[in-house]
Backbone as a printed PyTorch tensor [residue, N CA C, xyz], in Angstrom:
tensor([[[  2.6310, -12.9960,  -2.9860],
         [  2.5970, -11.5600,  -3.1610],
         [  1.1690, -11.0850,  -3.4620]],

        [[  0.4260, -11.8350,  -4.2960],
         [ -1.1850, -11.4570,  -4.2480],
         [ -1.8000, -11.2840,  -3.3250]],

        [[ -1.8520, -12.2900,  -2.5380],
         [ -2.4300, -12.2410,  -1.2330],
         [ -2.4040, -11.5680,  -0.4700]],

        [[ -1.1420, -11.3850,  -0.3430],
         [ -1.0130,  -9.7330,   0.6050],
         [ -1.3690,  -8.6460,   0.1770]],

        [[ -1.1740,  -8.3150,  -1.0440],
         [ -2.0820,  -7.6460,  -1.6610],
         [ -3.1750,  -7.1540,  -1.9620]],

        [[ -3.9710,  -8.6830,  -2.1350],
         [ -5.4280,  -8.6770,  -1.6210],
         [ -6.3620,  -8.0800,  -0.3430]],

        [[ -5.0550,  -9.0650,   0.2660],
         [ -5.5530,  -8.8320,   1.7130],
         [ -5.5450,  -7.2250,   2.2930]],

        [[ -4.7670,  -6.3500,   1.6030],
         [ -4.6000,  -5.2160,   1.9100],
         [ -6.0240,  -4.0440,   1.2820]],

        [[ -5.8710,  -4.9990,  -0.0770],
         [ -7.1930,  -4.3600,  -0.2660],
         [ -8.4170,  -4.5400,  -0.0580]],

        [[ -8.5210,  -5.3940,   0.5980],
         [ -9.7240,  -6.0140,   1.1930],
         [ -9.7000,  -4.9980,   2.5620]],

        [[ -8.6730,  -4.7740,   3.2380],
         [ -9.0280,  -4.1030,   4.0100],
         [ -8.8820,  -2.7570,   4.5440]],

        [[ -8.4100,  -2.3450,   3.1950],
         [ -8.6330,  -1.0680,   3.1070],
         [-10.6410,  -0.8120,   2.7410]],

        [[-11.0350,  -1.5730,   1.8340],
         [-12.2310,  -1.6590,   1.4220],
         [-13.3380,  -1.4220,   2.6330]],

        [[-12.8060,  -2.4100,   3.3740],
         [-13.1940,  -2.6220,   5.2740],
         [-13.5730,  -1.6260,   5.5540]],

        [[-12.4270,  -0.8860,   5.8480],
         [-12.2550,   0.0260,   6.8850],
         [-12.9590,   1.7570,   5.9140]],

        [[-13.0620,   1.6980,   4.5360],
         [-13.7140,   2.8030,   4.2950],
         [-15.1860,   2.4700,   4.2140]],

        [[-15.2340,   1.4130,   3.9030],
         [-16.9820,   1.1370,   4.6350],
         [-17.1370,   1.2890,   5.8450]],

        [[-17.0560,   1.1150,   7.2340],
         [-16.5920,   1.3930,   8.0840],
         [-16.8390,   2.8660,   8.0840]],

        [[-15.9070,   3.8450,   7.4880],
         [-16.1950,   5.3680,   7.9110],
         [-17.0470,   6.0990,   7.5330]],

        [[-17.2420,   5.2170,   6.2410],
         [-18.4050,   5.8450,   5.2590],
         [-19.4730,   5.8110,   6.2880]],

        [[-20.3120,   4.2910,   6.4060],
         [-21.4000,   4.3170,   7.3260],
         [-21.2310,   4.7290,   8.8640]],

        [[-20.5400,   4.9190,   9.4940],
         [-20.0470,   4.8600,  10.6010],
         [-20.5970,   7.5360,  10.5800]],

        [[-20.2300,   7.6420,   9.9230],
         [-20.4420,   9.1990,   9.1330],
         [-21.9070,   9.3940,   8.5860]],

        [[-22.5580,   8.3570,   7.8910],
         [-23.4110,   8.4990,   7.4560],
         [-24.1840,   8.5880,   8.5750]],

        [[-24.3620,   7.2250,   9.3480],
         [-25.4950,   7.0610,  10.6070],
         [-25.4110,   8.2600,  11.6570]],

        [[-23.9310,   8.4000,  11.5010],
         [-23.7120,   9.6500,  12.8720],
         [-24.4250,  10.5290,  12.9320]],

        [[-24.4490,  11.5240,  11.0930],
         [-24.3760,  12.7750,  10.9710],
         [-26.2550,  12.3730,  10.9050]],

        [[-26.9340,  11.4730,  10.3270],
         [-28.1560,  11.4760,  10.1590],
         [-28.9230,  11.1140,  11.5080]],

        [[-28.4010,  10.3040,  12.8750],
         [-28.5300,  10.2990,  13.9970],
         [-28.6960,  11.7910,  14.6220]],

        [[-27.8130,  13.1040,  14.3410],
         [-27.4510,  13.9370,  14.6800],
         [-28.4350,  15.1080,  14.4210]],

        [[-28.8150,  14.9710,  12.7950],
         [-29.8240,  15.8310,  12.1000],
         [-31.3430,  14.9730,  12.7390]],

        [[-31.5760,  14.0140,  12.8130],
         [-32.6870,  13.4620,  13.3020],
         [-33.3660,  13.9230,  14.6740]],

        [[-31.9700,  13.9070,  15.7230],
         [-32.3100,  14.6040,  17.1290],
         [-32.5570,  16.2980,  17.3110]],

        [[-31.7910,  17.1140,  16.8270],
         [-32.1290,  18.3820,  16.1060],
         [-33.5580,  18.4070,  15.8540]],

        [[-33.8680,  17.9670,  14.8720],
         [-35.1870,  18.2260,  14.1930],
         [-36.0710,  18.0600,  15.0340]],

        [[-36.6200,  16.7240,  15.5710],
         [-37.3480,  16.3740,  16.5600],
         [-37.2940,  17.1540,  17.5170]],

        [[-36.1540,  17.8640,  18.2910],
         [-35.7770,  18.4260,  19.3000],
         [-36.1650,  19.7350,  19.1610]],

        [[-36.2040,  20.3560,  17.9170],
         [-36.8020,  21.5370,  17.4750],
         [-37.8590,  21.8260,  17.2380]],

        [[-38.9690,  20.1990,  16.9840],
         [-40.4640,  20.4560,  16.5030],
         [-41.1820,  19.6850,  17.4020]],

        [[-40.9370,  20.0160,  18.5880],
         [-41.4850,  19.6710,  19.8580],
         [-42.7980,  20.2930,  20.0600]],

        [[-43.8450,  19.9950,  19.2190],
         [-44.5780,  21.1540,  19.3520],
         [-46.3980,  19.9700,  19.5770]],

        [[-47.2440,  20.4930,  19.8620],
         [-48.2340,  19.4370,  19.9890],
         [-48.8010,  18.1800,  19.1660]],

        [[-49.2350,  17.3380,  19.5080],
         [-49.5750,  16.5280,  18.8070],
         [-49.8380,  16.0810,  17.2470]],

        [[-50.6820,  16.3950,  16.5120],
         [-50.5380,  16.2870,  14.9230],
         [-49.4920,  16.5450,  14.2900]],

        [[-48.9180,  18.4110,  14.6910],
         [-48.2100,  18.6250,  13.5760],
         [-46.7590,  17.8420,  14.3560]],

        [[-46.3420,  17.3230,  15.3060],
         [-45.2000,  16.6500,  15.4530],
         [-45.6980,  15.2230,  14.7090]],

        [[-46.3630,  14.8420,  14.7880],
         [-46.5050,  13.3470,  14.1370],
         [-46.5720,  13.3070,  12.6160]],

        [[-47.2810,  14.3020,  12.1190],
         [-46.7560,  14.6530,  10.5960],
         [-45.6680,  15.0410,  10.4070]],

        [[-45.0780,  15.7160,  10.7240],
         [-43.4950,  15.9660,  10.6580],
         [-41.9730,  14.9220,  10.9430]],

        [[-42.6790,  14.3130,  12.0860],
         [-42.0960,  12.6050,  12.6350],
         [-41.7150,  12.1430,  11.4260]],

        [[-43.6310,  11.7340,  10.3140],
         [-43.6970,  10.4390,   9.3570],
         [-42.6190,  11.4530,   8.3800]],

        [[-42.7730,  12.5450,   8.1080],
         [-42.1210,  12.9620,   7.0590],
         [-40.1770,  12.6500,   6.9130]],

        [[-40.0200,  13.2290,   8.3890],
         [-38.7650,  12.6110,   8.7720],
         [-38.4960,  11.4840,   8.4290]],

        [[-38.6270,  10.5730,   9.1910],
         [-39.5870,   9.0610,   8.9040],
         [-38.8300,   8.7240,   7.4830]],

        [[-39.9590,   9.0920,   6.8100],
         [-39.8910,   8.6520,   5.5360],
         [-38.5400,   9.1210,   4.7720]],

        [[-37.8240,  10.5910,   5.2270],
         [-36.4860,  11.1720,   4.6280],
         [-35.6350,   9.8340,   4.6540]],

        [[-35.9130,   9.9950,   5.9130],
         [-34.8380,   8.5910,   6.4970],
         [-34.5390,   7.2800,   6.4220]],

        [[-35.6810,   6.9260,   5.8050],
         [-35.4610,   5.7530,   4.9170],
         [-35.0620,   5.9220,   3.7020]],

        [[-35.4920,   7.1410,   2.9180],
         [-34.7220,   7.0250,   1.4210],
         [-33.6480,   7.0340,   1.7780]],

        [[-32.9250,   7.6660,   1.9510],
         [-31.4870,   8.0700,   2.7680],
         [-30.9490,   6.8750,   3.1380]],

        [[-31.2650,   6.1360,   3.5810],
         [-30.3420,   4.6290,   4.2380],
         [-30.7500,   3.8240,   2.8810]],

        [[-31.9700,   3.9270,   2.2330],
         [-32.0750,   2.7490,   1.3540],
         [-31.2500,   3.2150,  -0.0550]],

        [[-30.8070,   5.0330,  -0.0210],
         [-30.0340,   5.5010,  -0.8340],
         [-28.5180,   4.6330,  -0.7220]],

        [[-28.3240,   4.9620,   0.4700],
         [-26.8150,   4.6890,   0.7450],
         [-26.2120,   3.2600,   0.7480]],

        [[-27.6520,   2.4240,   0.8350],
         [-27.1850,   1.0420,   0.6510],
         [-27.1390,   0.5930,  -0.4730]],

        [[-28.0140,   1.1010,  -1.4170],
         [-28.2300,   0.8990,  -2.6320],
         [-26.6420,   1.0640,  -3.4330]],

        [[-25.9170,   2.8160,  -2.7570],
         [-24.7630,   2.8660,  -3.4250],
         [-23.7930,   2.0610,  -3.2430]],

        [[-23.7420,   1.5470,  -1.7370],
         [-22.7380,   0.6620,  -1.1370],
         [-22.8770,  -0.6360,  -1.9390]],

        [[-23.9690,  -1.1340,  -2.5890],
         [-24.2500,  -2.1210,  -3.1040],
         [-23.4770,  -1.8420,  -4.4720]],

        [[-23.7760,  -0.6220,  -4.9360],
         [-23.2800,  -0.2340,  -6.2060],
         [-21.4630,  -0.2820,  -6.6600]],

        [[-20.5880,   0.2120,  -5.0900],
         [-19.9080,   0.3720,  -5.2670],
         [-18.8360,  -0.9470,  -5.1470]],

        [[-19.3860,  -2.1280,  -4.4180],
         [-19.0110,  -3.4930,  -4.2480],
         [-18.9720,  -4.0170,  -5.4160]],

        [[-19.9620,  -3.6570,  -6.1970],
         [-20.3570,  -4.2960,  -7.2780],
         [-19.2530,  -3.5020,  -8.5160]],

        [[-19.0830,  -2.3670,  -8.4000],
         [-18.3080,  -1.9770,  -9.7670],
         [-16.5790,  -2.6000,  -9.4190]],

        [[-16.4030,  -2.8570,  -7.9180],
         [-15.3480,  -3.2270,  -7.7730],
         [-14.7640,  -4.6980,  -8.1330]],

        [[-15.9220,  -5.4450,  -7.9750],
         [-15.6170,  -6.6580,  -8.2590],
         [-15.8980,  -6.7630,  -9.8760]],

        [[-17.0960,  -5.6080, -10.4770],
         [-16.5890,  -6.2060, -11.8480],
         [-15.6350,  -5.6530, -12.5620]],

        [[-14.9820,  -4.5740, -11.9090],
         [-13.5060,  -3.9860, -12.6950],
         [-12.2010,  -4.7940, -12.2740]],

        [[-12.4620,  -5.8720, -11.2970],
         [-11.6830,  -6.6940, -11.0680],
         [-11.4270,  -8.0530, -12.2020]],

        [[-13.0380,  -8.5050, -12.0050],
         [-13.1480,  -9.2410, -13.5860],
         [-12.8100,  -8.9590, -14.6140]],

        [[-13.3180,  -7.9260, -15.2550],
         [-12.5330,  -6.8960, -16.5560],
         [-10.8590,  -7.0320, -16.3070]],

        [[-10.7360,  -6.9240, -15.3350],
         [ -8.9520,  -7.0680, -15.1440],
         [ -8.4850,  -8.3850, -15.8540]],

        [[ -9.1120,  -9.3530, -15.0890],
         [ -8.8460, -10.5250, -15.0660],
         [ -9.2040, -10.7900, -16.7380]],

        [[-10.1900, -10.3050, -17.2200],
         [-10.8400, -11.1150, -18.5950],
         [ -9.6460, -10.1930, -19.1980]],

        [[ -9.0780,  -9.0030, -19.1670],
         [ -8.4340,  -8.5360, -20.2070],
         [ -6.9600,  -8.7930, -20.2290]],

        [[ -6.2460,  -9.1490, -19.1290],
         [ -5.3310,  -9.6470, -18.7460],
         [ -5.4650, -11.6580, -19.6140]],

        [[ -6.1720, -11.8520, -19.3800],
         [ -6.5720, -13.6150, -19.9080],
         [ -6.4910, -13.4550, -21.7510]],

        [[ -7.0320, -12.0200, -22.1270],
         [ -7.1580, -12.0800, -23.5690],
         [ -5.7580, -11.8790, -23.6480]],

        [[ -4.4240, -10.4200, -23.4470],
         [ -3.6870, -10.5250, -23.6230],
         [ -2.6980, -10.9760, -23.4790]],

        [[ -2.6720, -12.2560, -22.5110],
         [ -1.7860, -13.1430, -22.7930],
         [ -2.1390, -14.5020, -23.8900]],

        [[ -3.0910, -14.5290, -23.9430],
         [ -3.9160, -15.6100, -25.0100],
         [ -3.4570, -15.2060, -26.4170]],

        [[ -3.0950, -14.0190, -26.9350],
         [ -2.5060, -13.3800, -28.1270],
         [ -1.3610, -13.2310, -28.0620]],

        [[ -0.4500, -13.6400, -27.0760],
         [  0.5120, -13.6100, -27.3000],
         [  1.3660, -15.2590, -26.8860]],

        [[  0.4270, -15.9900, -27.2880],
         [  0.6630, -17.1690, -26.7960],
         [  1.7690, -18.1600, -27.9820]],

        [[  1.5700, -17.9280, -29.0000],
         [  2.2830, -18.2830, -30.3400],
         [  3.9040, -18.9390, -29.9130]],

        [[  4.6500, -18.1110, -29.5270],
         [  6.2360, -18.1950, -29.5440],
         [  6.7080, -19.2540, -28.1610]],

        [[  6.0620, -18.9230, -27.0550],
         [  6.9330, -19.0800, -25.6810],
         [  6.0940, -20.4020, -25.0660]],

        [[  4.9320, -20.7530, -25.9400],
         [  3.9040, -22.0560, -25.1290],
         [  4.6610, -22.8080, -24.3680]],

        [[  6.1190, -23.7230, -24.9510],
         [  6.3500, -24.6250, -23.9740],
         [  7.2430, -23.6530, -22.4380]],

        [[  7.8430, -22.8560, -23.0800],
         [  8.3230, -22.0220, -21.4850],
         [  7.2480, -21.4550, -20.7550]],

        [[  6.1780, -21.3110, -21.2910],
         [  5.0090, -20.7170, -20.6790],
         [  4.5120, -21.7280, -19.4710]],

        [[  4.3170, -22.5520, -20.6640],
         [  3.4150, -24.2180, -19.5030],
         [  4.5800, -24.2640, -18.8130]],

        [[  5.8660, -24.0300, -18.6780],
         [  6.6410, -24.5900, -17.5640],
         [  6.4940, -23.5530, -16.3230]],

        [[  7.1190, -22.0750, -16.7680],
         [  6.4740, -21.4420, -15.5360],
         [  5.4660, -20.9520, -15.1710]],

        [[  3.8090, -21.6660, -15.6120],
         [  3.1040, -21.0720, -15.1540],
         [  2.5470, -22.3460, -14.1530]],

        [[  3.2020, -23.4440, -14.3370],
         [  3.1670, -24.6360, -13.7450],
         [  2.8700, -24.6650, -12.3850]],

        [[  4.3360, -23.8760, -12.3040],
         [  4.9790, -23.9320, -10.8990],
         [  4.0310, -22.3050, -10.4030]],

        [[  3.5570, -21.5010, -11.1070],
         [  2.7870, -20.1240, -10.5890],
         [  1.4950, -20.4650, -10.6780]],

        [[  1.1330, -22.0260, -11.3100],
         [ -0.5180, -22.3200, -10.6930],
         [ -0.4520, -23.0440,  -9.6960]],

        [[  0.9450, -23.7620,  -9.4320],
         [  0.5870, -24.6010,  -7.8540],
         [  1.1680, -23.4290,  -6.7500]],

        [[  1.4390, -22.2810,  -7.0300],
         [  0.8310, -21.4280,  -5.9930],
         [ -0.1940, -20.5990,  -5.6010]],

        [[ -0.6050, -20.7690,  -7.1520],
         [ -2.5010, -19.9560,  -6.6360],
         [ -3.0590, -20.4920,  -6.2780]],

        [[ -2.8260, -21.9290,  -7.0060],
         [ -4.0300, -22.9400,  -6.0960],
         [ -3.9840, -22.9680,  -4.7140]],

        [[ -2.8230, -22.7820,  -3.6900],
         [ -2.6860, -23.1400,  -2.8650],
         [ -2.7110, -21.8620,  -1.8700]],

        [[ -2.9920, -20.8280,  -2.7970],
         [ -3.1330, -19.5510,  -2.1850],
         [ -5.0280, -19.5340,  -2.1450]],

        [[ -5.6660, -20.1320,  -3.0650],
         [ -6.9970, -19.5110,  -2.9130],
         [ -8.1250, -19.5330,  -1.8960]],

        [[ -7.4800, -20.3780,  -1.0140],
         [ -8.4030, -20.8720,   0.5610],
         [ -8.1610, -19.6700,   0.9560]],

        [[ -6.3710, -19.2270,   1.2880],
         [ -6.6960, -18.3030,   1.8100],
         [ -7.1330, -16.5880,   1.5280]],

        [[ -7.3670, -16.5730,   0.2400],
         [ -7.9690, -15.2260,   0.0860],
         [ -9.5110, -15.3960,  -0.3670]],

        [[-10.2230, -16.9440,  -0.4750],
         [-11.4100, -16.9310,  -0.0990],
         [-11.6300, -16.2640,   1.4630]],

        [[-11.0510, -16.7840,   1.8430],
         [-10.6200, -16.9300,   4.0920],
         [-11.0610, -15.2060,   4.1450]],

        [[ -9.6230, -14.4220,   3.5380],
         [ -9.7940, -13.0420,   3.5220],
         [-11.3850, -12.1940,   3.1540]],

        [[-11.1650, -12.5650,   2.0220],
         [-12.6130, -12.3480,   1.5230],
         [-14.0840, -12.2970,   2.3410]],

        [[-14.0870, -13.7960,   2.6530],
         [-15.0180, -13.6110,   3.8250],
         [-15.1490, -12.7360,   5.1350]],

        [[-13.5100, -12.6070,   5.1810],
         [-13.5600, -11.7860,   6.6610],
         [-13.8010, -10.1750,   6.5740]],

        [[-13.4000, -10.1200,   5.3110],
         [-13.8300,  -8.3450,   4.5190],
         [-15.5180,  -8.2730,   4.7370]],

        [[-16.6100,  -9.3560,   4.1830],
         [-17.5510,  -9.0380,   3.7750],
         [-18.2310,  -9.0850,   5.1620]],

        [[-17.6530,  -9.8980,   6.0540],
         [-17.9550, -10.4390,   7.2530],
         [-17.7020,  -8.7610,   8.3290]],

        [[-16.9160,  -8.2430,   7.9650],
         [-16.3490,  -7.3740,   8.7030],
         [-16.9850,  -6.2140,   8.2320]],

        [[-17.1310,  -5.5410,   7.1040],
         [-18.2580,  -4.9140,   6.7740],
         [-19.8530,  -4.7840,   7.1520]],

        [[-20.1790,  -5.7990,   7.1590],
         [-21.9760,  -6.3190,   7.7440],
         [-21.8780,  -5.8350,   9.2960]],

        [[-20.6930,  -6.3160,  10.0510],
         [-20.6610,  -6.3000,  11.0080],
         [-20.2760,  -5.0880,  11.7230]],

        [[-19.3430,  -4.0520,  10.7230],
         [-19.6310,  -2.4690,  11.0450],
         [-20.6820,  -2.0660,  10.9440]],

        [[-21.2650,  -1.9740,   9.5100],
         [-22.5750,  -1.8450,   9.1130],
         [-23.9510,  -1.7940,  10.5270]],

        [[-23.5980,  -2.9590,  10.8680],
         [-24.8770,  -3.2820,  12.0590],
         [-24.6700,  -2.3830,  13.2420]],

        [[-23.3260,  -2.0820,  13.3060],
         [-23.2390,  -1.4960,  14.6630],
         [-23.0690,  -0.5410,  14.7270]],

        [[-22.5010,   0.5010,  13.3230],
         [-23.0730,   1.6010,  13.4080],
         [-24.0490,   2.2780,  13.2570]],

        [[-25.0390,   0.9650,  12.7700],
         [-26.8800,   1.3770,  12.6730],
         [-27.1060,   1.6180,  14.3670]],

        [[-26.9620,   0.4380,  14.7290],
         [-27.2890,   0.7150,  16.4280],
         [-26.7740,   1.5980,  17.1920]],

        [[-25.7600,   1.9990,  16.9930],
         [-24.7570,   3.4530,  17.6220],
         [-25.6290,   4.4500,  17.6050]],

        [[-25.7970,   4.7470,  16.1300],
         [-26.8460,   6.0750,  15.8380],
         [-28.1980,   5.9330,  16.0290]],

        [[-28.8830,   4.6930,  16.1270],
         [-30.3890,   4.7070,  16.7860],
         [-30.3770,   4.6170,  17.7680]],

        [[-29.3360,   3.8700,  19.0690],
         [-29.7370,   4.3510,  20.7170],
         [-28.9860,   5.5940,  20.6600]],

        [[-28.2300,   6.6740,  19.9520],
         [-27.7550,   7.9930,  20.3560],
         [-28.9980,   9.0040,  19.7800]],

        [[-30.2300,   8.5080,  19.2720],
         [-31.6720,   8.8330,  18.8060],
         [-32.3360,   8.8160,  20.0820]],

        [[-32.4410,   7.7260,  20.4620],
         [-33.2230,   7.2400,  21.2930],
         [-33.1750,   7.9330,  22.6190]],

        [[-31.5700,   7.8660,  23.1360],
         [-30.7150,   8.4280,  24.6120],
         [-31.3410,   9.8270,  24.2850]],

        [[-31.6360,  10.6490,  23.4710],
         [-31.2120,  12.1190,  23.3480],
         [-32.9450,  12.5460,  23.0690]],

        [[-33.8060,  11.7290,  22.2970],
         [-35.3310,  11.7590,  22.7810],
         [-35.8990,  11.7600,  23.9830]],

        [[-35.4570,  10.7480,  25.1910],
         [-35.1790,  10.5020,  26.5320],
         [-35.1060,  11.3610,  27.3350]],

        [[-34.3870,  12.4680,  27.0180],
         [-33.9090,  13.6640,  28.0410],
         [-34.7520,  14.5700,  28.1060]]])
């Protein structure tokens, strides 16, 4: 039942990374061609205006990765916090039930154990699957830069 679980949230996780960047690159692909397309104007002041762009546009992606970084990160440690506070309150309530405890948690650790390949498995394919939106909606929105400079 975890696992599926997991697995669900793993890819729900996926797939809003996925729209997030997939929105981000679009709409900044979109404002990028605009601008340029609007300050078509001679030499210097388009190339000062370019670097300035330029430069928007990197805070902006190094913003958004920074948060994406941020938001991986609060997830996995409110997951831990789960786990550490869940570990304390059964540890305090350990007094009365120890030997029924060790019996069914016996039989509920030889199924995690045997569950954890595969939601390492999952896991990987989340982080794997993320990078791999990630990349391609960078490239989506820089040749729809590129195609639309072109014309």
């Amino acid at each position: 039942m975890a696992v599926i679980l997991l697995k669900l949230i793993f890819f729900f996780v996926s797939t809003l990374s996925n729209l997030l960047t997939r929105f981000v690159f679009t709409a900044a692909a979109h404002v990028l061609v605009q601008i340029i397309q609007a300050l078509k104007v001679p030499g210097e002041n388009s190339r000062s205006v370019l670097e300035q762009v330029r430069n928007v546009i990197t805070g902006f992606l190094e913003y958004i990765s920074y948060l994406l970084i941020e938001a991986i990160s609060t997830i996995f440690s409110t997951l831990f916090d789960l786990i550490k506070e869940g570990v304390v309150n059964s540890s305090s309530s350990l007094g009365a039930g120890v030997a029924m405890l060790l019996e069914k948690s016996k039989t509920s650790l030889d199924n995690v154990v045997e569950d954890v390949p595969e939601l390492l498995e999952a896991f990987r394919e989340m982080v794997g699957k993320i990078v791999t939106d990630l990349w391609t909606n960078c490239n989506e929105a820089l040749s729809y830069v590129v195609e639309n400079l072109l014309k």
